[in-house]
Residue frames as a rotation matrix with the C-alpha (Angstrom) as fourth column:
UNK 1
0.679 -0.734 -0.006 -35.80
0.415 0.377 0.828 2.06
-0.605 -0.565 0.561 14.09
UNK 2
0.931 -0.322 -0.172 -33.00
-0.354 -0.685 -0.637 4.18
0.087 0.654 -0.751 12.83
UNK 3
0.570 -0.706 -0.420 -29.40
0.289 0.651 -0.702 2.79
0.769 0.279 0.575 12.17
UNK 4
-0.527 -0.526 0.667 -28.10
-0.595 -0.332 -0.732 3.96
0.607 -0.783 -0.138 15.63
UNK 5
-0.031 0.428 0.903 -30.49
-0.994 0.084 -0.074 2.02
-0.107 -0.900 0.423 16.98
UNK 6
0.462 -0.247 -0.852 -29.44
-0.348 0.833 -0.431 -0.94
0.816 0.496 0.298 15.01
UNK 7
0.053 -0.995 -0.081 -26.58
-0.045 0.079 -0.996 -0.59
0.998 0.057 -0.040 16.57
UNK 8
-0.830 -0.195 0.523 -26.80
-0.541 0.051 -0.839 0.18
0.137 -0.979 -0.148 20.61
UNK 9
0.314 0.949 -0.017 -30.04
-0.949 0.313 -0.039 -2.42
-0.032 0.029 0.999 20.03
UNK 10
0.465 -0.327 -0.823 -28.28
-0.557 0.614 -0.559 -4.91
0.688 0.719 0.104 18.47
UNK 11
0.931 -0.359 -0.059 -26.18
0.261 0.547 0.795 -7.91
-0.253 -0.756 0.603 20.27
UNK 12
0.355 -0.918 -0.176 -22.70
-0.278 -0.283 0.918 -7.98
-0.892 -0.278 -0.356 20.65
UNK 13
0.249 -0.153 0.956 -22.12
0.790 0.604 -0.109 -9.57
-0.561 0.782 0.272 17.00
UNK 14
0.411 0.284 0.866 -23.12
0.850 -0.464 -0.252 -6.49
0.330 0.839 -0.432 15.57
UNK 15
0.858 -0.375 -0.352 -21.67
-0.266 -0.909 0.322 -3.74
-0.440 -0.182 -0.879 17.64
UNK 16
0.334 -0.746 0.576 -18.39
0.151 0.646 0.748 -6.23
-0.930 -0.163 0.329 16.61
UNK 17
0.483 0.323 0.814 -19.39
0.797 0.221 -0.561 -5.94
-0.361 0.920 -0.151 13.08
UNK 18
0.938 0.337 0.087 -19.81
0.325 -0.759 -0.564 -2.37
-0.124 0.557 -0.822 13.12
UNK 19
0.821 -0.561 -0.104 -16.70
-0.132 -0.363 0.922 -2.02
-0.555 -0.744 -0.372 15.05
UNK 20
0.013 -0.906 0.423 -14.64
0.289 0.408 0.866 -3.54
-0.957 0.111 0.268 12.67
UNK 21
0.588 0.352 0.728 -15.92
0.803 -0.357 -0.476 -1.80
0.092 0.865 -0.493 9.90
UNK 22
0.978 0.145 -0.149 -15.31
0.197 -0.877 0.439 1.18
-0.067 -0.459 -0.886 11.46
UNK 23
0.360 -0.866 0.347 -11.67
-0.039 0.357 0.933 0.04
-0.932 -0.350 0.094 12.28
UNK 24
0.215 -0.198 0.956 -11.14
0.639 0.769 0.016 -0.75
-0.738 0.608 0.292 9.11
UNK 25
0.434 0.003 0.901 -12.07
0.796 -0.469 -0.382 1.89
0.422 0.883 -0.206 7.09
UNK 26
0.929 -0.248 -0.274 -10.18
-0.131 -0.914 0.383 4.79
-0.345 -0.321 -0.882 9.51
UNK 27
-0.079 -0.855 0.512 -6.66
0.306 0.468 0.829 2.08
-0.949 0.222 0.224 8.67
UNK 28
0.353 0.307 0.884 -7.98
0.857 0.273 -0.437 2.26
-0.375 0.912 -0.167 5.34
UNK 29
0.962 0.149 0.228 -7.90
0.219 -0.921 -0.322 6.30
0.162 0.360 -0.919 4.84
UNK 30
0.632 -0.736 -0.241 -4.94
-0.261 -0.495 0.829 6.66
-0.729 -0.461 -0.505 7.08
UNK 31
-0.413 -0.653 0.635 -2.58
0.635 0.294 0.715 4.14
-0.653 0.698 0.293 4.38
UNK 32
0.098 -0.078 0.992 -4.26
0.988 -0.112 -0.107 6.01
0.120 0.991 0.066 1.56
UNK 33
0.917 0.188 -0.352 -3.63
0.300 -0.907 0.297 9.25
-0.264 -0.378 -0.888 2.61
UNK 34
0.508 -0.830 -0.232 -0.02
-0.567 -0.525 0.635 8.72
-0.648 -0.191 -0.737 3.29
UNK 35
0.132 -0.354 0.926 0.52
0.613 0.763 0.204 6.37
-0.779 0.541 0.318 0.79
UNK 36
0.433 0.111 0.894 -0.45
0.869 -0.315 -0.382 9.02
0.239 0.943 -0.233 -1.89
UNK 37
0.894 -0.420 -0.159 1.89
-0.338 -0.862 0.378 11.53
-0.295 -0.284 -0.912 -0.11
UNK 38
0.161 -0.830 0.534 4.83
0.095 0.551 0.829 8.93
-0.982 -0.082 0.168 -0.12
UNK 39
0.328 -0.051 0.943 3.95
0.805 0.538 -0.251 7.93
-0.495 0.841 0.217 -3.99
UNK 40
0.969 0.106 0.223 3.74
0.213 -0.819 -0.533 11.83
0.127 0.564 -0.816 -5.28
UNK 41
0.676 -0.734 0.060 6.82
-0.636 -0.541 0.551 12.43
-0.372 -0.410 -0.833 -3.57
UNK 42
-0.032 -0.709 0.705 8.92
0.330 0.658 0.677 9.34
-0.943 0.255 0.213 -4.72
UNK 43
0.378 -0.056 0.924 8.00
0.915 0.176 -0.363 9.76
-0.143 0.983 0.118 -8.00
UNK 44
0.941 0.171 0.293 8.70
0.280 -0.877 -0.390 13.33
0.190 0.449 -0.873 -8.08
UNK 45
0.550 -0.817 0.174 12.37
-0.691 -0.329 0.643 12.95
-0.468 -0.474 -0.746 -6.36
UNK 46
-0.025 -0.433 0.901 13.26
0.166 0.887 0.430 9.73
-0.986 0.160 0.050 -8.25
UNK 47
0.656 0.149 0.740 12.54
0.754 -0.116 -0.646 12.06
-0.010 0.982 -0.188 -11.67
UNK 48
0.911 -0.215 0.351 14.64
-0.134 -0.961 -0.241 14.55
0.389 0.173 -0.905 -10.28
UNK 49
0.339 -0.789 0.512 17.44
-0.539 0.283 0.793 12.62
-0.771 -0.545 -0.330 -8.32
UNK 50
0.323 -0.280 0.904 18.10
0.774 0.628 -0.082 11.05
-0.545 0.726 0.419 -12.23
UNK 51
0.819 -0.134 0.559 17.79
0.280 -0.755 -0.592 14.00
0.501 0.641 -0.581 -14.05
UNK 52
0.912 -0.271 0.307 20.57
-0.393 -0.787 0.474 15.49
0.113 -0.554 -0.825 -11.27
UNK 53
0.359 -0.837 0.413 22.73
-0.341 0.295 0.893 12.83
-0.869 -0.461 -0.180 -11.12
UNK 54
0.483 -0.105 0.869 23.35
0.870 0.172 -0.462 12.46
-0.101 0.979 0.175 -15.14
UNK 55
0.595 -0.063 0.802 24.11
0.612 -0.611 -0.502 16.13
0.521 0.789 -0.325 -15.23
UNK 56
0.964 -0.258 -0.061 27.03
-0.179 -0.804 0.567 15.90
-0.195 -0.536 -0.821 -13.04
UNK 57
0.422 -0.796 -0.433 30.82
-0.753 -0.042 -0.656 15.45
0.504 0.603 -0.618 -13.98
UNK 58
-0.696 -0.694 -0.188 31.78
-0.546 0.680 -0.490 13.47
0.467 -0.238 -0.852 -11.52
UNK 59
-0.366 0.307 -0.879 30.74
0.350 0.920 0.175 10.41
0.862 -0.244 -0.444 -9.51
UNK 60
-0.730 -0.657 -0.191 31.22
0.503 -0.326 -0.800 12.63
0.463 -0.680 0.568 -6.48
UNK 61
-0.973 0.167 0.157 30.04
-0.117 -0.952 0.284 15.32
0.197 0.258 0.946 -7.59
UNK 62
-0.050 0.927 -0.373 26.31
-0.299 0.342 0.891 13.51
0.953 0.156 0.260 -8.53
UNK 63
-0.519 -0.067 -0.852 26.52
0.782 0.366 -0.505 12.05
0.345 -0.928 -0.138 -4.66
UNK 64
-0.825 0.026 -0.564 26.49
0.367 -0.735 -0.571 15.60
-0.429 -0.678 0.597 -3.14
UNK 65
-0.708 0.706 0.004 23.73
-0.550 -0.554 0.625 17.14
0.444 0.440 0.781 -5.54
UNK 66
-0.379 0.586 -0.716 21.41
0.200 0.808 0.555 13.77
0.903 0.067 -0.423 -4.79
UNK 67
-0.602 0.404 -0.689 20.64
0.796 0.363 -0.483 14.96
0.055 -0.840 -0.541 -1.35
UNK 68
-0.603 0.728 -0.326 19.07
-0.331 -0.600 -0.728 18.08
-0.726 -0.330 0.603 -1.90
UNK 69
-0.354 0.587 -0.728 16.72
-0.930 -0.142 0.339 16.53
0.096 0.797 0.596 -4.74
UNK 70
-0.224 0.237 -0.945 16.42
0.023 0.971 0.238 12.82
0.974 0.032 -0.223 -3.54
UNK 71
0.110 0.174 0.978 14.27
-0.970 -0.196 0.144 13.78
0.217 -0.965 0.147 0.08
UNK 72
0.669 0.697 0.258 13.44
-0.727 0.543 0.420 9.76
0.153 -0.469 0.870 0.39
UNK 73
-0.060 -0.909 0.412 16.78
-0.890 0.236 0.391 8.76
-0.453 -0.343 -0.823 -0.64
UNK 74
0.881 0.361 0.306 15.58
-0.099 0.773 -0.627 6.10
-0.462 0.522 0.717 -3.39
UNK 75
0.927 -0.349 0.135 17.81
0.172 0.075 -0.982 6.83
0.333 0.934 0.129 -5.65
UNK 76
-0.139 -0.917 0.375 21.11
-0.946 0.011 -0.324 7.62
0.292 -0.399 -0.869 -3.22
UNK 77
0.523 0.208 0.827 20.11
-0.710 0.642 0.288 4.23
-0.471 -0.738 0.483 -1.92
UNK 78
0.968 -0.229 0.100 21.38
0.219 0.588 -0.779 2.72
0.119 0.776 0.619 -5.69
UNK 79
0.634 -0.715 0.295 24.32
-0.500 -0.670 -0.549 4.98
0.590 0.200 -0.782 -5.43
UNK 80
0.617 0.065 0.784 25.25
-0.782 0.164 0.602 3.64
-0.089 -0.984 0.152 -2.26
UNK 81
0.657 0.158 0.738 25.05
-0.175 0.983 -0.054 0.27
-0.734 -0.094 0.673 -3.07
UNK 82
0.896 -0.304 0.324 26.45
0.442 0.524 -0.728 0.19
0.052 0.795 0.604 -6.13
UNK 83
0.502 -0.728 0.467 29.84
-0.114 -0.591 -0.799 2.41
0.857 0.348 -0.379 -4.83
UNK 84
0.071 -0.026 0.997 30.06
-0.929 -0.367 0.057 0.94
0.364 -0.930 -0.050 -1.58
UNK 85
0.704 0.203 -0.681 31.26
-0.155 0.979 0.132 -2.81
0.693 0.013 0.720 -0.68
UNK 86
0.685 -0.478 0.550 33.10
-0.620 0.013 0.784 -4.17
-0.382 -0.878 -0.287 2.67
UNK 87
0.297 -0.676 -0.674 36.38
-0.894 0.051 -0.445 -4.61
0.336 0.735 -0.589 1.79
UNK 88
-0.862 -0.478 0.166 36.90
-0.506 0.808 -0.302 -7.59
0.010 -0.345 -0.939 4.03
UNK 89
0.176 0.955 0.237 33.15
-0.692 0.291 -0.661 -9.39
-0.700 -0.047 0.712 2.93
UNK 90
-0.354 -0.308 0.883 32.86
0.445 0.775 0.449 -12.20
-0.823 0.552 -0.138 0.55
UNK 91
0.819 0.556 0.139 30.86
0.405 -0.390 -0.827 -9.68
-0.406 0.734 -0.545 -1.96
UNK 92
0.523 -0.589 -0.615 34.14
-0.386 -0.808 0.446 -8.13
-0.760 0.004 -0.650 -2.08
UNK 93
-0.093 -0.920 0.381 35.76
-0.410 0.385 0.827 -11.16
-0.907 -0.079 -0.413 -3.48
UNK 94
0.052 0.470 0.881 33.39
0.678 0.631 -0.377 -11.46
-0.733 0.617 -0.286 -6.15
UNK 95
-0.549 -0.380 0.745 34.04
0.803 -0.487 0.343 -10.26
0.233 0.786 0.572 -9.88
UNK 96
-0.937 0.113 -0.332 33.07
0.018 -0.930 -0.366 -6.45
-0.350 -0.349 0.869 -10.24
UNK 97
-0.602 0.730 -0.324 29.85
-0.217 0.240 0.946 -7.45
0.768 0.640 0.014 -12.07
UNK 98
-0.271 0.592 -0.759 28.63
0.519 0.754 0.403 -9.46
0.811 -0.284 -0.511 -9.68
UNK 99
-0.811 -0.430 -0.396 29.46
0.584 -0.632 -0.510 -6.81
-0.031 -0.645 0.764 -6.96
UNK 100
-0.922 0.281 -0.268 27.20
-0.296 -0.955 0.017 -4.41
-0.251 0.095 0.963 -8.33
UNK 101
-0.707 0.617 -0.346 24.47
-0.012 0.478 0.878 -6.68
0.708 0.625 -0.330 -9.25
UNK 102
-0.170 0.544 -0.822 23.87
0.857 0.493 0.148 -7.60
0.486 -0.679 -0.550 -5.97
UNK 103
-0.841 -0.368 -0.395 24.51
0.480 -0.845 -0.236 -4.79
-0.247 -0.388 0.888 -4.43
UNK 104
-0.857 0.372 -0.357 21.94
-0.482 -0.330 0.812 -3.05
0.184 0.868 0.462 -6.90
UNK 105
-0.310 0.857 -0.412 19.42
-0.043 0.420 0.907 -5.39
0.950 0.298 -0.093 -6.60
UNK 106
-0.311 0.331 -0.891 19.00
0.930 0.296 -0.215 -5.41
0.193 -0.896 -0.400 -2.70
UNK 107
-0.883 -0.173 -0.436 18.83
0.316 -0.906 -0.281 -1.89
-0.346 -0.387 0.855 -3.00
UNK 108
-0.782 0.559 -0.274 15.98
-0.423 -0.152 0.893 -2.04
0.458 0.815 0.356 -5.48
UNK 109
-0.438 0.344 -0.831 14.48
0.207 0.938 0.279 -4.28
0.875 -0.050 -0.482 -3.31
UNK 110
-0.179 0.750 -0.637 13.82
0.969 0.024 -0.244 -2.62
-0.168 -0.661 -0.731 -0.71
UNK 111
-0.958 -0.141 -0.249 12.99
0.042 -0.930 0.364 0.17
-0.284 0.338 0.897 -2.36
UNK 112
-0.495 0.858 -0.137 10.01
-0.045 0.132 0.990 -1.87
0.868 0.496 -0.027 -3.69
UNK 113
-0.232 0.385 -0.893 9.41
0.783 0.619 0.063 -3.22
0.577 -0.685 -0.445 -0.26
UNK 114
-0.810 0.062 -0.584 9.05
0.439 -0.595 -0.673 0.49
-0.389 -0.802 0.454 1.06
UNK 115
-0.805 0.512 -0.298 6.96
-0.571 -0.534 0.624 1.65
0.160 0.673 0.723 -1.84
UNK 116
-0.335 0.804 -0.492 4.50
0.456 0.595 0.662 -1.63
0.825 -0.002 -0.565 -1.42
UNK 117
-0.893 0.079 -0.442 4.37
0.449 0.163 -0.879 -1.20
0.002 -0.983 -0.181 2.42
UNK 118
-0.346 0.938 -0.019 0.40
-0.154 -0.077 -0.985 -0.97
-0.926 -0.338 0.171 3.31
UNK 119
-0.294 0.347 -0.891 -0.74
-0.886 0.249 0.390 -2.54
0.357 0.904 0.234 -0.26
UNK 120
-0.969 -0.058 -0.240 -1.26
0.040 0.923 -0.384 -5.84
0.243 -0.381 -0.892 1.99
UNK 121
-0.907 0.343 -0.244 -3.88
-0.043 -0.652 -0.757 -3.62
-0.418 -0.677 0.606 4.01
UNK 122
-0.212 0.787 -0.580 -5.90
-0.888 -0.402 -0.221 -1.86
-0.407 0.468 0.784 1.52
UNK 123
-0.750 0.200 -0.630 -5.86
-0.451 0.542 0.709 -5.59
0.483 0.816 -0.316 -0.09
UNK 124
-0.845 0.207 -0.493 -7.34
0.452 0.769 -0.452 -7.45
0.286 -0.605 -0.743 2.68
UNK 125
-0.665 0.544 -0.512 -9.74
-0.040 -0.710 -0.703 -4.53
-0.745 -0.447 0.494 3.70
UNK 126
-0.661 0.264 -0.702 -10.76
-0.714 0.065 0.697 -4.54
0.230 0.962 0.146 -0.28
UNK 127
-0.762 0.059 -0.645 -11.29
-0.285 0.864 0.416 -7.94
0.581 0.500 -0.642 -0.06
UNK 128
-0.652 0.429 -0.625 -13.07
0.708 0.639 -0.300 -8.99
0.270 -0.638 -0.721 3.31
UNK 129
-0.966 0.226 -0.124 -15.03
0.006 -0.462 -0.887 -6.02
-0.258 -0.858 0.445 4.22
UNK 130
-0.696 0.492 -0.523 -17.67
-0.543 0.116 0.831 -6.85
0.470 0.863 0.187 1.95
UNK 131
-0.128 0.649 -0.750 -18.49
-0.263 0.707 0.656 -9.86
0.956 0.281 0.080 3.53
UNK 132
-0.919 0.003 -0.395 -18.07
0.391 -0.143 -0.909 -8.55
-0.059 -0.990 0.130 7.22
UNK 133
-0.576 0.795 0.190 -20.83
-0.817 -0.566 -0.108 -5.75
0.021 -0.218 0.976 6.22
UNK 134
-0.356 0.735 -0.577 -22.72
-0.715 0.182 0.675 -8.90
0.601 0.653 0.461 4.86
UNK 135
-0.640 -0.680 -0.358 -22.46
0.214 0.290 -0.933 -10.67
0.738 -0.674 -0.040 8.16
UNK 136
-0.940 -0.025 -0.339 -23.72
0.304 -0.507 -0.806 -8.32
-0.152 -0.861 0.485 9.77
UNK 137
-0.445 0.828 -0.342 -26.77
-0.895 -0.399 0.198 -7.58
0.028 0.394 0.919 7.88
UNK 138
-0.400 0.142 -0.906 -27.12
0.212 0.975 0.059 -11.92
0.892 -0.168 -0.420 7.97
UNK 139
-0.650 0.164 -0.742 -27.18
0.730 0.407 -0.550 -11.29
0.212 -0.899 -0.384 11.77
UNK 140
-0.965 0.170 -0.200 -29.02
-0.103 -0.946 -0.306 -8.13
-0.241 -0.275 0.931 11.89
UNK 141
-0.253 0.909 -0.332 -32.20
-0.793 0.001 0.609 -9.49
0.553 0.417 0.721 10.05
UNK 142
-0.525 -0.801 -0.288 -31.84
-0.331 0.504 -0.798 -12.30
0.784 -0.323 -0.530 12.28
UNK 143
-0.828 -0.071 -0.556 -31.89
0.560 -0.049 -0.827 -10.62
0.032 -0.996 0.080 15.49
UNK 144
-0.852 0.523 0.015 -34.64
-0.523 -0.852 0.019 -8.24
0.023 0.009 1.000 14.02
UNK 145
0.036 0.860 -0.509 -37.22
-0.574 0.435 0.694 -11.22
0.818 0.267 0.509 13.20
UNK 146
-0.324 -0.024 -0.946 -36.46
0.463 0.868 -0.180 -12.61
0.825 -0.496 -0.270 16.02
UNK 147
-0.943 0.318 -0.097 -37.64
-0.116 -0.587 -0.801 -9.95
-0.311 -0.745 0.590 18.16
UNK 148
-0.572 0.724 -0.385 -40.91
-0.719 -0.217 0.660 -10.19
0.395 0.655 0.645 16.05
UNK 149
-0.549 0.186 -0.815 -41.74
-0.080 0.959 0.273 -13.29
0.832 0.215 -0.511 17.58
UNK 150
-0.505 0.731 -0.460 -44.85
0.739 0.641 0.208 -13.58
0.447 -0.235 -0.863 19.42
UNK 151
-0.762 0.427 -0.486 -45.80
-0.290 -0.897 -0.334 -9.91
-0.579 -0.113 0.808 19.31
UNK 152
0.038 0.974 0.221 -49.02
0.054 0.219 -0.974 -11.97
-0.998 0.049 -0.044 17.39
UNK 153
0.700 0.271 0.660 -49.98
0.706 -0.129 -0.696 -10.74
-0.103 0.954 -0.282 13.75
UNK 154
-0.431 -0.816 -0.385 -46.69
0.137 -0.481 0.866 -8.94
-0.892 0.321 0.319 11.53
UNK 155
0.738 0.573 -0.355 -47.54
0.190 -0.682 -0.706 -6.79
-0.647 0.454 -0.613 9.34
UNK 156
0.331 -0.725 0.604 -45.00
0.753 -0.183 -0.632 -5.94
0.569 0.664 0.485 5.89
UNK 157
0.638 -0.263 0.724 -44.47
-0.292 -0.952 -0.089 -2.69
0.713 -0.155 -0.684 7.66
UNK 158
0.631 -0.649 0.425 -43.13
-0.351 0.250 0.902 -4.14
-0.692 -0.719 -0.070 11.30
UNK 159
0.189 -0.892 0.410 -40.23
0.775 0.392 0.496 -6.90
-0.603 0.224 0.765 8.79
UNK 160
0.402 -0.739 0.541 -39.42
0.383 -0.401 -0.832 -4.24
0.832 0.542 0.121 5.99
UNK 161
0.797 -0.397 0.455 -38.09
-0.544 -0.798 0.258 -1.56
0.261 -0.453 -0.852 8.89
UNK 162
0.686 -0.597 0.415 -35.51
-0.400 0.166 0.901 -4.11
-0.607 -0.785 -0.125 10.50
UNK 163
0.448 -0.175 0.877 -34.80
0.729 0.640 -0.244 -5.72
-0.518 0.748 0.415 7.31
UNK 164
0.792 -0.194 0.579 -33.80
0.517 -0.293 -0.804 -2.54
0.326 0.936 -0.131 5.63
UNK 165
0.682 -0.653 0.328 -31.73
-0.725 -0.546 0.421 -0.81
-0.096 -0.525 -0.846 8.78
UNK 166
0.375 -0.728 0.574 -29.90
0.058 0.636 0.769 -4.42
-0.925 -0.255 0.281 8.74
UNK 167
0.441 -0.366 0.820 -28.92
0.898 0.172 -0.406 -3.89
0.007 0.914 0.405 4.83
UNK 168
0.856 -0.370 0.361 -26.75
-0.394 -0.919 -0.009 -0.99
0.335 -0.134 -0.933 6.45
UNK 169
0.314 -0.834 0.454 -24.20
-0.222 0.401 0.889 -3.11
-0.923 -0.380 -0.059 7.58
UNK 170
0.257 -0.406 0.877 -23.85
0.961 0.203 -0.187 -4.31
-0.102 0.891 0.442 3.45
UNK 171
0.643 -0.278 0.714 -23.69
0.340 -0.731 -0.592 -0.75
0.686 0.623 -0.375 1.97
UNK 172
0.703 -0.637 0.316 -20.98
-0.526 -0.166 0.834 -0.04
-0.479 -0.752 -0.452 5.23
UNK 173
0.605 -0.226 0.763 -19.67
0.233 0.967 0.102 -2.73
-0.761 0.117 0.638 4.20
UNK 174
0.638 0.016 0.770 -19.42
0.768 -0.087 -0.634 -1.62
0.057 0.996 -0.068 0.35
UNK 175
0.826 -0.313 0.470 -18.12
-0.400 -0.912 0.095 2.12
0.398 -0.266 -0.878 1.76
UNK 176
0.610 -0.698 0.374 -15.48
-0.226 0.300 0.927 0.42
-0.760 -0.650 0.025 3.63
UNK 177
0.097 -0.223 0.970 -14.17
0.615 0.780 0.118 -2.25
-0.783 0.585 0.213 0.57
UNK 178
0.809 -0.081 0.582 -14.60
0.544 -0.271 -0.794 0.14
0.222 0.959 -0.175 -2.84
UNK 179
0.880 -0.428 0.203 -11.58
-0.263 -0.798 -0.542 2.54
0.395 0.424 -0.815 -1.91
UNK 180
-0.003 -0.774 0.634 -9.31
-0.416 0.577 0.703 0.38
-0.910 -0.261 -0.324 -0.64
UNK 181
0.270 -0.184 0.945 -9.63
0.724 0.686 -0.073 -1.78
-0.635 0.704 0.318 -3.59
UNK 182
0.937 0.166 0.306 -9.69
0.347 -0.379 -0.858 1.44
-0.027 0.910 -0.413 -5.98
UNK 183
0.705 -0.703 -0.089 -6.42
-0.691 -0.710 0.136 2.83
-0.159 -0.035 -0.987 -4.06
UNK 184
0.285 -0.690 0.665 -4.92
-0.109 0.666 0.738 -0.54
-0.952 -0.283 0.114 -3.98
UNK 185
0.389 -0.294 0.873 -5.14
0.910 0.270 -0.315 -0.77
-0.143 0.917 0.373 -7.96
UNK 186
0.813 -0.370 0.449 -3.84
-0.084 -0.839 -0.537 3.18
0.576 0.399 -0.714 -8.69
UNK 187
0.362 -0.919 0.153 -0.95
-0.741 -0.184 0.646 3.10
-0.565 -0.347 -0.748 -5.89
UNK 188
0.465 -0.258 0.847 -0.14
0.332 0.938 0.104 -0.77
-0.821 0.232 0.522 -7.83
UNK 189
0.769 0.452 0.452 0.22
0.611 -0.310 -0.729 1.31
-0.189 0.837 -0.514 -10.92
UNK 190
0.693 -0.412 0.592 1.97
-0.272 -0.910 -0.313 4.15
0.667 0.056 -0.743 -9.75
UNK 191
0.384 -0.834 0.397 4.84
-0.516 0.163 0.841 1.95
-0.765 -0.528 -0.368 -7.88
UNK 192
0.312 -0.342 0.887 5.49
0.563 0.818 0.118 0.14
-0.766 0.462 0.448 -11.01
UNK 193
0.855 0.068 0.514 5.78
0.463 -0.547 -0.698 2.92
0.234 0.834 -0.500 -13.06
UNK 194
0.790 -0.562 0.245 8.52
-0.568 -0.521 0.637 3.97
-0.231 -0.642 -0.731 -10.09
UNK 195
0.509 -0.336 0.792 10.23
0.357 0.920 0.161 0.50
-0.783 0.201 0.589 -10.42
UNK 196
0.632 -0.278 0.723 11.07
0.765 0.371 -0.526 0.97
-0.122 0.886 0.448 -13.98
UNK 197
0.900 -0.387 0.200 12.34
-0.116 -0.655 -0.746 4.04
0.420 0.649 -0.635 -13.53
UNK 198
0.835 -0.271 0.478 14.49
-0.445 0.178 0.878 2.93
-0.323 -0.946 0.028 -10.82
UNK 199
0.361 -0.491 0.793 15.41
0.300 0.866 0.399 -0.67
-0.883 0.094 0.460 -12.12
UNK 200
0.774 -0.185 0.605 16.66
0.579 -0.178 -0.796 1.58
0.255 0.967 -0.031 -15.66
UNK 201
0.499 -0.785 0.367 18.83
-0.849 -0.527 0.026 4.02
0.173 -0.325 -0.930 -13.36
UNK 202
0.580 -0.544 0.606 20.31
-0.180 0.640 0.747 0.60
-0.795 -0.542 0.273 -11.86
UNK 203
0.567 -0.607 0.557 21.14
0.713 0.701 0.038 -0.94
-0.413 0.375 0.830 -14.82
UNK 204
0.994 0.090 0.067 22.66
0.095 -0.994 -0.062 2.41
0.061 0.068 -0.996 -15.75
UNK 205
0.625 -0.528 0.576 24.51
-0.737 -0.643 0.210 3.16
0.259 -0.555 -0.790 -13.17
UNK 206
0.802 -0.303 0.515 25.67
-0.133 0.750 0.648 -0.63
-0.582 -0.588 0.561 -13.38
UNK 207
0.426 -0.606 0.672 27.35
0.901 0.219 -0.374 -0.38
0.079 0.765 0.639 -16.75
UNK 208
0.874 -0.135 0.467 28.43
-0.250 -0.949 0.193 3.26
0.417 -0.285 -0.863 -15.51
UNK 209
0.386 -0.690 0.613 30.96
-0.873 -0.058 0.484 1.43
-0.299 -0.722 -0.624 -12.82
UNK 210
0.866 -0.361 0.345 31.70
0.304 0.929 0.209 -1.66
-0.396 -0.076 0.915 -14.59
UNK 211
-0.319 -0.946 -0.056 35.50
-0.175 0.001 0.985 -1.81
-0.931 0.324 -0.166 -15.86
UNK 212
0.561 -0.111 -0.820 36.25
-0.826 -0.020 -0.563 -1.35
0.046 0.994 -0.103 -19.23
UNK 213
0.937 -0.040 0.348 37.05
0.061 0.997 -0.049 -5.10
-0.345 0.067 0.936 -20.78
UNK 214
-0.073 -0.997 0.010 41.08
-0.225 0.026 0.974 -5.64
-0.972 0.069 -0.227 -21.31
UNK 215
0.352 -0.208 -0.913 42.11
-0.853 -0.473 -0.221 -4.79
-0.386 0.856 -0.344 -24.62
UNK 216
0.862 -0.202 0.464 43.00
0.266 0.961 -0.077 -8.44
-0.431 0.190 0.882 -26.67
């Protein structure tokens, strides 16, 4: 019996199983694909949308440069916020400090919240596909010894074969679960390492616009 025939052999549990393996691990590739397009690129436009906006003269000036070097718009997103407030809002009516705090920090925020986005995924996938493959290999030895029954005298040879095609659903299983977990801990890394540079341009760019304090 060969692991295709596990499978179009098998009850409906197990095509389910596979199915969701399967499912899993294509969701799996797709987030870590573009996840590690997204990350290479933030990080590489959020080192250069700083470096670009420091080394202009004006406030303006750093605005207009920021779009050809900031593609995702992380860093114009701070800008934004922190130069931009509705003049008829209650944020308005708060001190300039506070203005920009907030301001500042929702921007940062979602910033993180775009940078996380699929890290939920690859966790849950990490976590559970393990013990889908194992599941399946539970029901697969199962359904295999149960077919054994009353075919008379069983021989090691007739239980190892079904017994070892069903411990294909674990190592599936395993294939599914190790890169998700490995991408979930390097992309974890490599948004926090974004973050900081970020949440340092904020506070920057917060003492940048605050008012000089009235002379005593």
């Amino acid at each position: 019996m060969s692991a295709w025939d596990l499978l179009t052999q098998g009850d409906a549990v197990s095509r389910i199983v596979a199915a969701i393996l399967l499912a899993s691990s294509v969701a799996s590739w797709v987030i870590i694909l573009w996840k590690t397009w997204l990350l290479r690129r933030a990080s590489r436009d959020v080192a250069r949308g700083i470096a670009v906006f420091w080394q202009a003269p004006t406030l303006q000036t750093a605005g207009e440069r920021l779009a050809g070097f900031d593609g995702l718009g992380l860093v114009r997103a701070l800008v934004a916020a922190a130069t931009t407030v509705p003049a008829t809002s209650l944020a308005a009516a708060a001190p300039r400090l506070g203005q920009l705090t907030r301001g500042l920090r929702h921007a940062l925020q979602a910033n993180i919240l775009r940078l996380q986005f699929g890290q939920v995924l690859l966790a849950t996938i990490g976590s559970t596909a393990p013990f889908v493959g194992l599941l399946g290999t539970v029901w697969g030895i199962h359904h295999a010894l149960g077919s054994l029954v009353g075919s008379g005298q069983v021989s090691i040879d007739q239980v190892a074969g079904p017994v070892g095609e069903a411990l294909v659903m674990t190592a599936a299983g395993l294939a599914v679960a190790i890169p998700a977990v490995v991408a979930y801990n390097v992309f974890g890394r490599w948004i926090a390492q974004i973050e900081v540079q970020l949440d340092g341009f904020a506070h920057d760019l917060r003492e940048l616009l605050l008012p000089e304090p009235a002379a005593p």
